[in-house]
VEXZA-862898 format. One record per residue: residue in three letters; x, y, z of N, C-alpha, C in turn; residue number from 1. Coordinates in nm, 3 decimals. Layout:
<kolros>
residu,n_X,n_Y,n_Z,ca_X,ca_Y,ca_Z,c_X,c_Y,c_Z,num
ALA,X,Y,Z,X,Y,Z,X,Y,Z,NUM
...
</kolros>
This chain:
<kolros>
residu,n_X,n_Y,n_Z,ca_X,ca_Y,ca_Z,c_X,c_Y,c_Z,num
UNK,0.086,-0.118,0.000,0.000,0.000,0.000,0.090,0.124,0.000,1
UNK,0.035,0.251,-0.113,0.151,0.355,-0.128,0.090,0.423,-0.002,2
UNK,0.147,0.435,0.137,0.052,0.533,0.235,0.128,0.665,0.208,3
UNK,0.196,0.705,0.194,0.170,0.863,0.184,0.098,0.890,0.088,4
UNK,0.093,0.831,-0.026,-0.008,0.877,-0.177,-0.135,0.876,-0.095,5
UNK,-0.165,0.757,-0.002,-0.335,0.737,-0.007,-0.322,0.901,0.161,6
UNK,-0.224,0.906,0.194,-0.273,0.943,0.333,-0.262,1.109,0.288,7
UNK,-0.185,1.120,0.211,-0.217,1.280,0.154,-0.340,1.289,0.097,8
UNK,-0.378,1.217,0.004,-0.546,1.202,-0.061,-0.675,1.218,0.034,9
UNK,-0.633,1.133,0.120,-0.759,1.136,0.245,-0.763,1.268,0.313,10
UNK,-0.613,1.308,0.369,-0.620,1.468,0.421,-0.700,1.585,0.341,11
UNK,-0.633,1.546,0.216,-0.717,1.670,0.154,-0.865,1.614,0.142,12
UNK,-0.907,1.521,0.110,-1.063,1.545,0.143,-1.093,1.519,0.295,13
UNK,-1.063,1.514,0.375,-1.095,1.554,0.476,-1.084,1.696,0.541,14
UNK,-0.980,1.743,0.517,-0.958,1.887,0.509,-1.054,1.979,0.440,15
UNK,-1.119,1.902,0.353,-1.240,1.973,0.240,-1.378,1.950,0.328,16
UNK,-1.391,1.832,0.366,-1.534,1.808,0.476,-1.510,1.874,0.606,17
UNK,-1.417,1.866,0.716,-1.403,1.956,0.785,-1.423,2.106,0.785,18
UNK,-1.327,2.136,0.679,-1.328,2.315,0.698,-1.186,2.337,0.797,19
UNK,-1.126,2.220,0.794,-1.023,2.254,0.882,-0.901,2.319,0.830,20
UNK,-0.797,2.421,0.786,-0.698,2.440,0.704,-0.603,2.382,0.739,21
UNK,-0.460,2.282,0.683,-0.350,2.171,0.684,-0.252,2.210,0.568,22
UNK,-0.153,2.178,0.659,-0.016,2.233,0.529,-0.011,2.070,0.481,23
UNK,-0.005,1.983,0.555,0.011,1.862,0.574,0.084,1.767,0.683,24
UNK,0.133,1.645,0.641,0.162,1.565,0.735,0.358,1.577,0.740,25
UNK,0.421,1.633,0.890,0.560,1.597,0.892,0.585,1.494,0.830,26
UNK,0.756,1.446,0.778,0.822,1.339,0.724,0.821,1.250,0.857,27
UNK,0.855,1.273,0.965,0.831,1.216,1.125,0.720,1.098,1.115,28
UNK,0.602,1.194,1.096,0.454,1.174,1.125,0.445,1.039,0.995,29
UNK,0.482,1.081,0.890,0.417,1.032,0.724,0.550,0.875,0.748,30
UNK,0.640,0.905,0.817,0.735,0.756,0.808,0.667,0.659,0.960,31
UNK,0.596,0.741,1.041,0.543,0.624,1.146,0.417,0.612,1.073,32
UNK,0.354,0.653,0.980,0.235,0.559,0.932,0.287,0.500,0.811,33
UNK,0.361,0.535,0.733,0.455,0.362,0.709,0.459,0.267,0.738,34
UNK,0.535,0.278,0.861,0.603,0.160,0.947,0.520,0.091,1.015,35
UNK,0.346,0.175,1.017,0.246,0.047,1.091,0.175,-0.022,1.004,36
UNK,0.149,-0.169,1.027,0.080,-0.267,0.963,-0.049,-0.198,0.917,37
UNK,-0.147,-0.133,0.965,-0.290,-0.127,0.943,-0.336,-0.215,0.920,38
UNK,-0.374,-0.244,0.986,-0.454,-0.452,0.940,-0.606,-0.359,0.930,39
UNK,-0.635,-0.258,0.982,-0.759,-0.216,0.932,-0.781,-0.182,0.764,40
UNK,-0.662,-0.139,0.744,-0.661,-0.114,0.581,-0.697,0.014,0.563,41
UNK,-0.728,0.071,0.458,-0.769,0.216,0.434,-0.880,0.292,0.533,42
UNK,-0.935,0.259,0.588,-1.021,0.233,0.654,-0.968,0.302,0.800,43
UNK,-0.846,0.214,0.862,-0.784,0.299,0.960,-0.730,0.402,0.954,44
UNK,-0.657,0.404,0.833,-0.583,0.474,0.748,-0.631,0.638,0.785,45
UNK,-0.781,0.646,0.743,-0.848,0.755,0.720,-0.900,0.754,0.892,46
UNK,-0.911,0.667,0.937,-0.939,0.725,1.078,-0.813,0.764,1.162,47
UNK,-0.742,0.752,1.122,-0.617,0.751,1.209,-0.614,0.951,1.176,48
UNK,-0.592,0.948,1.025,-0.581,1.103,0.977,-0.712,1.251,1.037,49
UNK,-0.788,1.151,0.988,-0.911,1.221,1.046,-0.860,1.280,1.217,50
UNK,-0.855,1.197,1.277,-0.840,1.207,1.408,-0.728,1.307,1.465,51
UNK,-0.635,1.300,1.382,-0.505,1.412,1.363,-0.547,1.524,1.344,52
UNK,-0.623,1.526,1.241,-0.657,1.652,1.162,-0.740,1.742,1.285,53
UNK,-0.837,1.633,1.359,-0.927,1.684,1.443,-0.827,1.775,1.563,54
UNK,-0.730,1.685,1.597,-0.683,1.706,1.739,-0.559,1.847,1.722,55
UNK,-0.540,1.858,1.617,-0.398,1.959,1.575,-0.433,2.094,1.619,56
UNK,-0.352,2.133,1.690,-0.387,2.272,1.730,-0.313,2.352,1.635,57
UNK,-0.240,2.322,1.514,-0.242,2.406,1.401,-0.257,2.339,1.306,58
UNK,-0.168,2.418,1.180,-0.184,2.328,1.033,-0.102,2.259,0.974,59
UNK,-0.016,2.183,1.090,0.073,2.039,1.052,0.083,1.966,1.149,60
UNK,0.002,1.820,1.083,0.050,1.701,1.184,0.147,1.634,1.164,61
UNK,0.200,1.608,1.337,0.308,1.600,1.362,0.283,1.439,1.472,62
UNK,0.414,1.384,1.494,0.412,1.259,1.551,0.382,1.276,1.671,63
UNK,0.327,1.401,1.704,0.253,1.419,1.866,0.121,1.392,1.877,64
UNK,0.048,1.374,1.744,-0.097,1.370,1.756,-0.131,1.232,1.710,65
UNK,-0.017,1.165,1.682,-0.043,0.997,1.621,-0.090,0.882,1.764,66
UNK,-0.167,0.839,1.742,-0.198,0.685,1.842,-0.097,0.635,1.872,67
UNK,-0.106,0.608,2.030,0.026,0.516,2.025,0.036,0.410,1.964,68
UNK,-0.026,0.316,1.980,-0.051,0.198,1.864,0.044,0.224,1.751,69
UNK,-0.010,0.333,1.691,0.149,0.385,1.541,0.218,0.416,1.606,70
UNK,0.229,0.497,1.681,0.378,0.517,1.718,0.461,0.365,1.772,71
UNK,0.413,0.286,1.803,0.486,0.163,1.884,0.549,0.111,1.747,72
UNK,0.424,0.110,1.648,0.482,0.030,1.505,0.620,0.105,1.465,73
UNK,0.609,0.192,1.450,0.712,0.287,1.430,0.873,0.280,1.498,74
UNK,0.872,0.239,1.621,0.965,0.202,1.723,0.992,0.046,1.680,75
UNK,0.869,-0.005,1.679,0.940,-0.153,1.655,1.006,-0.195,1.508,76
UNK,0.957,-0.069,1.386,1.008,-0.085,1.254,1.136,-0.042,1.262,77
UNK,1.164,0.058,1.351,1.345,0.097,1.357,1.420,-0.027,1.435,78
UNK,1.371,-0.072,1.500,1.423,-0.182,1.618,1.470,-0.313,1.487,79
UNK,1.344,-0.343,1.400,1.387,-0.459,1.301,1.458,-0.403,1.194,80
UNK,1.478,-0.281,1.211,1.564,-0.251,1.020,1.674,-0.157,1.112,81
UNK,1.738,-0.180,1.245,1.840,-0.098,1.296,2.008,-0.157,1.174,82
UNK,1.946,-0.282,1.174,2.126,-0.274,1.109,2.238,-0.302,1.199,83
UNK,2.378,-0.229,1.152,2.489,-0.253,1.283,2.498,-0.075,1.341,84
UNK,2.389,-0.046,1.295,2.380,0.099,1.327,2.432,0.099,1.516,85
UNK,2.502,0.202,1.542,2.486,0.195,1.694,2.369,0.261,1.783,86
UNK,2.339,0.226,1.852,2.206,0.182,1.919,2.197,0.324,1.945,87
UNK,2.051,0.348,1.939,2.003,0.555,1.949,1.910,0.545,2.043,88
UNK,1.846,0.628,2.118,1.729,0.591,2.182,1.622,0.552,2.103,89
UNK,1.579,0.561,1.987,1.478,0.512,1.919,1.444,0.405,1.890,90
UNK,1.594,0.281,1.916,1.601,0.153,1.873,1.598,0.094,2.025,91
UNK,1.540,0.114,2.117,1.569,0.050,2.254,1.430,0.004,2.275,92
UNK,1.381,-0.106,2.325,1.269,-0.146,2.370,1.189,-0.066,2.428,93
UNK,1.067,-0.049,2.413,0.944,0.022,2.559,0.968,-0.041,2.685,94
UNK,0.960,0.063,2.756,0.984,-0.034,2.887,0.822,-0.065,2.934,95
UNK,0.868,-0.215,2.953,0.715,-0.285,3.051,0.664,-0.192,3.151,96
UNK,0.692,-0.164,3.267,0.653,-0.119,3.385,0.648,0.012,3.307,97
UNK,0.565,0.058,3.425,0.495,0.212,3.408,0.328,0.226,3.295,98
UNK,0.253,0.349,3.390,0.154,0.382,3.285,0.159,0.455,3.158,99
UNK,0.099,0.483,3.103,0.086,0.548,2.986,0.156,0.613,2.978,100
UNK,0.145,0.740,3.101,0.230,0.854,3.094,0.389,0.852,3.065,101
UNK,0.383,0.778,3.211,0.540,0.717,3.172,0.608,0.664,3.028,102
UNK,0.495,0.585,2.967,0.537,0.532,2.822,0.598,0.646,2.726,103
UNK,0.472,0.684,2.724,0.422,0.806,2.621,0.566,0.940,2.634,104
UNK,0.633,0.950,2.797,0.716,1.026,2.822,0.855,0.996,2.757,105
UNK,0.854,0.869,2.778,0.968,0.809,2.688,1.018,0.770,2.562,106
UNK,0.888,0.741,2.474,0.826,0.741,2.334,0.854,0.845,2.333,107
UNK,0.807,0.979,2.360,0.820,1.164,2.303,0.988,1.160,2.290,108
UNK,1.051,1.117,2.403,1.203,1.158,2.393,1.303,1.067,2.334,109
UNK,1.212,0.986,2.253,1.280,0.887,2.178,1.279,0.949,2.018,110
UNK,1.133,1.028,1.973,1.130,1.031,1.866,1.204,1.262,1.884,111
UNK,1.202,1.321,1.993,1.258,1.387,2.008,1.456,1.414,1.946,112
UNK,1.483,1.341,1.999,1.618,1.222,1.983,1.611,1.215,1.842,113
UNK,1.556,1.146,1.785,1.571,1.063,1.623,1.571,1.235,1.514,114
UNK,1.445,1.307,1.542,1.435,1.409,1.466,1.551,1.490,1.501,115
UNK,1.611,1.530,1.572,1.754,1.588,1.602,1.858,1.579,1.564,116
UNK,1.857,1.418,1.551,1.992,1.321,1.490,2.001,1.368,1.334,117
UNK,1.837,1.344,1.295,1.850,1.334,1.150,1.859,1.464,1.081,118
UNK,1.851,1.579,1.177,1.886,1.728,1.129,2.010,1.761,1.133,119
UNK,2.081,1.729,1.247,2.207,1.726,1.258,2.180,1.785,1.398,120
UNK,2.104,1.817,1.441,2.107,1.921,1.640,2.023,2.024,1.562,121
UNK,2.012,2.046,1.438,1.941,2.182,1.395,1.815,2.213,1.433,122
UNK,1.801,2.282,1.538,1.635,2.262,1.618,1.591,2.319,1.514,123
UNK,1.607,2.428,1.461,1.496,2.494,1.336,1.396,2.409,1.328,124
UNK,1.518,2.368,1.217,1.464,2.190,1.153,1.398,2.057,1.178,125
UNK,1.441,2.050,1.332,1.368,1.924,1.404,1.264,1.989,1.409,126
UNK,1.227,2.115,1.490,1.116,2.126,1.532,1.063,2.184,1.444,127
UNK,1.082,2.183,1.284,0.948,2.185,1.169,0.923,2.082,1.125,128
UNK,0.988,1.985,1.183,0.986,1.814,1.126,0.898,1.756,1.224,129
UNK,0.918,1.798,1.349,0.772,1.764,1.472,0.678,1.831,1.467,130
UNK,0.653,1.962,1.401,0.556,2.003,1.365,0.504,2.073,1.528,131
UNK,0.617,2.106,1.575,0.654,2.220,1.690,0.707,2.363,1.639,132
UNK,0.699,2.428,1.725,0.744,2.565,1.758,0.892,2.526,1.784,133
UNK,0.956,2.656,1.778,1.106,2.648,1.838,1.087,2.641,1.964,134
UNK,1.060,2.714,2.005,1.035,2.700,2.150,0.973,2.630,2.204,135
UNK,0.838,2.608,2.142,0.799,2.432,2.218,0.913,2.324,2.235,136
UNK,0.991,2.315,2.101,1.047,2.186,2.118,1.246,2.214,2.238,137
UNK,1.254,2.362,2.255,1.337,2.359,2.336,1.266,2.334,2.483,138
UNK,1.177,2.383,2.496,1.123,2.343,2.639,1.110,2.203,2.635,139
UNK,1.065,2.108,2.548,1.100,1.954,2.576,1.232,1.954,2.602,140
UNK,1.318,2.001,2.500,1.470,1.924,2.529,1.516,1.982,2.662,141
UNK,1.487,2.080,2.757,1.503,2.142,2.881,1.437,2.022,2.940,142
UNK,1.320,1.955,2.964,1.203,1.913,3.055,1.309,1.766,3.016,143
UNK,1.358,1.668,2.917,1.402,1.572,2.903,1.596,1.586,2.933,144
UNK,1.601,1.740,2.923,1.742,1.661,2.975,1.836,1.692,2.869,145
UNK,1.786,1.714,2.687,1.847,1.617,2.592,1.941,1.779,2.555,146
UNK,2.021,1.697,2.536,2.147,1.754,2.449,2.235,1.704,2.372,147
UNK,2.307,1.745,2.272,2.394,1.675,2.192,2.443,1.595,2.265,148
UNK,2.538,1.499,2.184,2.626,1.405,2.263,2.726,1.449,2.250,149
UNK,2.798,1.527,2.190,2.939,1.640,2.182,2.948,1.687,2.340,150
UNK,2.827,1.730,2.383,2.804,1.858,2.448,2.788,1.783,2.611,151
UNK,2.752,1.650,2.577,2.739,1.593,2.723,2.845,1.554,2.811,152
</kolros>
């Protein structure tokens, strides 16, 4: 299944039945609905988007408004296609113990992490790739801790 072809298609008509305005979906966002199975098929596909579209407090979704469900697929698709890559936080198991929050806290600073890596540290950039503010996404990296690895 081509999902960005079908998941850009669905946005814009959903974007057309809503009334909602969308630049579109981050590369972040558009590679964790890739990486999940959808055993629902198009079907989830469009509910998954829909539901984004609904929840976005602007006009790009970003891997903050995805189900965890995708996001896990997403974690476990880097985990099976890591390679001899050396290990990032993105490729490390969920940890069992803890609730949601806890999950969900560690998931954010995993895919925090990955969008950073793949800019080079260039927050600009990460945080138009999370489909954050500059400043939103420095107050995460303050609240998590994260800093280069040069710098640590």
């Amino acid at each position: 299944m081509d999902i960005p072809l079908i998941a850009r298609s669905l946005l814009e008509e959903l974007v057309g039945t809503l009334g909602k305005a969308c630049r579109g979906i981050t590369d972040e966002a558009m590679g964790c609905l890739q990486a999940h199975d959808w055993p629902g098929n198009v079907r989830e596909l469009r509910n998954e988007v829909q539901r984004m579209l609904i929840m976005a407090p602007g006009d790009l979704l970003g891997v903050e408004l995805l189900d965890p469900r995708v996001l896990r697929g997403a974690v476990q698709f880097d985990q099976d296609h890591a390679g001899d890559e050396a290990q990032t936080a993105t490729q490390e198991p969920l940890p069992a113990p803890g609730g949601l929050k806890e999950q969900m806290e560690v998931l954010e600073k995993r895919l925090l992490c990955a969008a950073l890596e793949r800019h080079g540290w260039n927050k600009t950039q990460a945080a138009e790739s999370l489909g954050l503010s500059r400043v939103g996404l420095r107050n995460k990296l303050e609240r998590y801790g994260l800093v280069p690895k040069t710098d640590a």
